[in-house]
TIGU-423026 format. One record per residue (C-alpha): residue number from 0; x, y, z. Coordinates in pm, whole numbers, plus 50000, padded with zeros to 5 digits. Layout:
// residues N
+-----+-------+-------+-------+
!   n !    xx !    yy !    zz !
+-----+-------+-------+-------+
! NUM !     X !     Y !     Z !
...
+-----+-------+-------+-------+
END
This chain:
// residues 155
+-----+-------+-------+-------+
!   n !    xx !    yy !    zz !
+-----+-------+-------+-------+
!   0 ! 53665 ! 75514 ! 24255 !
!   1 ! 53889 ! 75181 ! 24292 !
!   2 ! 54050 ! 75119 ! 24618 !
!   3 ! 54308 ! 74863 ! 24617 !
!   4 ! 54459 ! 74780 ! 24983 !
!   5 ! 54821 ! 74736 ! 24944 !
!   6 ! 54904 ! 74600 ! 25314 !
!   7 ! 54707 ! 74589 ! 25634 !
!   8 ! 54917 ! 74491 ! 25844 !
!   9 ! 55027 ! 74688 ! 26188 !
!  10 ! 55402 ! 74669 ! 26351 !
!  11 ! 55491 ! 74334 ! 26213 !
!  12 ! 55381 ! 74284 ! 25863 !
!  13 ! 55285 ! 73862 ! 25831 !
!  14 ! 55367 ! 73643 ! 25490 !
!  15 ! 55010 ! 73757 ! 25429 !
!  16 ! 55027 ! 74081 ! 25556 !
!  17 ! 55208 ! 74392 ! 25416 !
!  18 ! 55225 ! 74713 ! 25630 !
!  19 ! 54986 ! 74985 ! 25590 !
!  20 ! 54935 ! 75109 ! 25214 !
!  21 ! 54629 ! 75150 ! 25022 !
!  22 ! 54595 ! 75348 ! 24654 !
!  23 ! 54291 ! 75516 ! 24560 !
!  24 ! 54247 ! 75585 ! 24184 !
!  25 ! 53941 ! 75795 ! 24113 !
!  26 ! 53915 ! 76082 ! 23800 !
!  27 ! 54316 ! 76087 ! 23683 !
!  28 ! 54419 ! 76124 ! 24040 !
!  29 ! 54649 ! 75812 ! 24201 !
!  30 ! 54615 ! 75890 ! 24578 !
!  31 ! 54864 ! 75623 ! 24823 !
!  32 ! 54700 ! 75620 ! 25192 !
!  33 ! 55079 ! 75576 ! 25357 !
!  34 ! 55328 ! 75393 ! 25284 !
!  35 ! 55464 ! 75132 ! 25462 !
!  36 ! 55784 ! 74896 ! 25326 !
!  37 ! 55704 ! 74700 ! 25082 !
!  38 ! 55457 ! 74922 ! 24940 !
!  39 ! 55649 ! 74922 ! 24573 !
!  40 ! 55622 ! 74529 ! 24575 !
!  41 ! 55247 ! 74509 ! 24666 !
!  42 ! 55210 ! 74753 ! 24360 !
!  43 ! 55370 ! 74563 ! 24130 !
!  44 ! 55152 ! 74287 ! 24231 !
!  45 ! 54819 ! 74504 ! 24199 !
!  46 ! 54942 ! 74586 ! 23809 !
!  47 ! 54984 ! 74952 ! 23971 !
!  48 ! 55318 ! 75141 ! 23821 !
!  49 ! 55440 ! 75411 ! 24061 !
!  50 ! 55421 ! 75698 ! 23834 !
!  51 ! 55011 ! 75647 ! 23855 !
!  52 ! 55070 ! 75847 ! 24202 !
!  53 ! 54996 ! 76172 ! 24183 !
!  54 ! 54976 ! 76231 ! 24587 !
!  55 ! 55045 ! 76066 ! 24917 !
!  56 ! 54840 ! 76132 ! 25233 !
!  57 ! 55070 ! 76035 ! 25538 !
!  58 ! 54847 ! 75898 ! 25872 !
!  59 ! 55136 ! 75991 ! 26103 !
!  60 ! 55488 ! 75886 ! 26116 !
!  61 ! 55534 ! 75562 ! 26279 !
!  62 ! 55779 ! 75375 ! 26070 !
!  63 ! 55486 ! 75096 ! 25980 !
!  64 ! 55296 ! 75367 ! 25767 !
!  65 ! 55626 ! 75547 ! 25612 !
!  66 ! 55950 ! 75337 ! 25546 !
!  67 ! 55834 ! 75280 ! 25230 !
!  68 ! 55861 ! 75644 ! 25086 !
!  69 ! 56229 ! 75687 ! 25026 !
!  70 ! 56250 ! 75360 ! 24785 !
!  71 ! 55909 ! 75450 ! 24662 !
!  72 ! 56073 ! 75825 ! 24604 !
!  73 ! 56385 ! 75653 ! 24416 !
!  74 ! 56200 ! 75472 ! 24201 !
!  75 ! 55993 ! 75772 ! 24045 !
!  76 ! 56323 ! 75945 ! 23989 !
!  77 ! 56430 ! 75626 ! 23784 !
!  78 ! 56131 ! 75627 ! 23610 !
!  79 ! 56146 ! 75988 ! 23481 !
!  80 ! 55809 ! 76101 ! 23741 !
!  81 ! 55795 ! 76456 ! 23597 !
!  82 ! 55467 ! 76544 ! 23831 !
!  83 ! 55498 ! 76728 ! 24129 !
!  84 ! 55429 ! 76498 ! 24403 !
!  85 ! 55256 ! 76609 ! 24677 !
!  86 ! 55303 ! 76507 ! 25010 !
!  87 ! 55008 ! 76559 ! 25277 !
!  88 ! 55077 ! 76524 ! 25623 !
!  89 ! 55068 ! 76602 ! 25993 !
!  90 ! 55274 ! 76860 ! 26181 !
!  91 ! 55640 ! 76805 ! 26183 !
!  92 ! 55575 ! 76674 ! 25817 !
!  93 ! 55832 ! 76901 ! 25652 !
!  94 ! 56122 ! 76792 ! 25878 !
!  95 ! 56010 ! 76445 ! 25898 !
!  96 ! 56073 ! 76377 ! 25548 !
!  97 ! 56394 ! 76605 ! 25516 !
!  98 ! 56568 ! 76355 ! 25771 !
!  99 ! 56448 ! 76048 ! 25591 !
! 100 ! 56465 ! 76151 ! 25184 !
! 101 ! 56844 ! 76259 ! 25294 !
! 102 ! 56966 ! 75877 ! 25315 !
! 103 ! 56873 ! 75839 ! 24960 !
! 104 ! 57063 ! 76158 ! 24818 !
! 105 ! 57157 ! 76573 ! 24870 !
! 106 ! 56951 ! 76610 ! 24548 !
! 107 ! 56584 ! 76477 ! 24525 !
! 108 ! 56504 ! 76277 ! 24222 !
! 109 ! 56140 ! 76447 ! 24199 !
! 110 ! 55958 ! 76733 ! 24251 !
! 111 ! 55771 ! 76736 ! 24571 !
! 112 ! 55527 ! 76962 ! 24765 !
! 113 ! 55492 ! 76871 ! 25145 !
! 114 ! 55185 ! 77033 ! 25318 !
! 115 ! 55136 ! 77025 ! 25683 !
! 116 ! 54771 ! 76928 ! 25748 !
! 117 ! 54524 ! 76907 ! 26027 !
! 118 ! 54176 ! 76966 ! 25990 !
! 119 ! 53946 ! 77085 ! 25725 !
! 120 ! 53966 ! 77066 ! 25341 !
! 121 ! 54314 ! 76978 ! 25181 !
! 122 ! 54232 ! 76927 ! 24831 !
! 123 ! 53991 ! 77068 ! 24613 !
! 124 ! 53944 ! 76936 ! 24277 !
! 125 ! 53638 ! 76942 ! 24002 !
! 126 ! 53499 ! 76607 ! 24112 !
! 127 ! 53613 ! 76553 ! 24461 !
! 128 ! 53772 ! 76659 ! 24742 !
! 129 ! 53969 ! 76514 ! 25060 !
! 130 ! 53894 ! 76621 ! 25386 !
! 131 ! 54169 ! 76551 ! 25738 !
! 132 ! 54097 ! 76549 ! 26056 !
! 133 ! 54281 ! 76486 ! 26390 !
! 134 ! 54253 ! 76143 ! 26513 !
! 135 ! 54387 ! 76061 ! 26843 !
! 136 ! 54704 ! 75843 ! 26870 !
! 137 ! 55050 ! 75828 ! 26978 !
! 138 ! 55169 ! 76146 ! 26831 !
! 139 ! 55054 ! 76369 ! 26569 !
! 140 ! 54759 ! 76196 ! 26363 !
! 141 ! 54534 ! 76265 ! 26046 !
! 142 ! 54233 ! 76103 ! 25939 !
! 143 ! 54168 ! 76120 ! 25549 !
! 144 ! 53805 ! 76172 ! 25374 !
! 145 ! 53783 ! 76169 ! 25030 !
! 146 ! 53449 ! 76280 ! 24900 !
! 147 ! 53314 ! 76247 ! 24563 !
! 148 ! 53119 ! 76569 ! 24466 !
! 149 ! 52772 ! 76595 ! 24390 !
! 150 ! 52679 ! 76597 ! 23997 !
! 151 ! 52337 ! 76715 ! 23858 !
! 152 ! 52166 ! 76459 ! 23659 !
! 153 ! 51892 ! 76589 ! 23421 !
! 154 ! 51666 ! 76353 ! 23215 !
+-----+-------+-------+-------+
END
């Protein structure tokens, strides 16, 4: 599993700072923890093309962890993404990213699957899975797990 923080920054991202973003590669999956702006520009830094995202777990929707997703969103279209993206997030989700995805076009330049989340298992794959949880903040809030499944090891 490689973890690779994109921005840690809050509010006010600093010249050292981006806002919130981090990608998690692990077993052909490219996860992006939010996605704040900037978030295309740190991955071009981090040698990390776009299309490497295969889903996007969403924290909540303060503008700091999701202004980034309708350039990010653009961009795949322009580079031919032919995954479905999928979209995990907290209630209100769905209409959340209606309002926002319209200012970039009527027709969306990639397939996407948005899933309203809360609490329990969100993802199961072969070698892991990702867990959510509430977290308390202002407004709707997820927490993210991802956990690597156990393998038997025989010598």
């Amino acid at each position: 599993m490689e973890i690779v923080f994109l921005g840690t920054s809050c509010a006010v991202p600093t010249k050292e700072r981006n806002h919130t973003s981090f990608f998690v590669s692990f077993k052909g999956e490219g996860i992006l923890l939010d996605c704040g702006e900037g978030t295309q520009r740190q991955l071009k830094i981090a040698g990390i093309r776009p299309t490497r995202i295969t889903k996007i777990l969403i924290s909540h929707w303060h503008g700091d962890h999701v202004l980034g997703i309708p350039g990010l969103i653009s961009t795949l279209g322009i580079m031919e993404y032919t995954k479905t993206l999928k979209i995990y997030g907290p209630k209100g989700s769905k209409s959340h990213m209606n309002f926002m995805l319209k200012g970039i076009s009527d027709k969306l330049p990639v397939k996407m699957e948005i899933k309203e989340v809360n609490e329990g298992r969100i993802y199961d794959g072969k070698d892991f899975y990702i867990e959510a949880a509430a977290l308390e903040h202002f407004g709707p809030t997820i927490g993210y797990k991802l956990v690597e499944k156990d393998r038997r090891r025989i010598n």
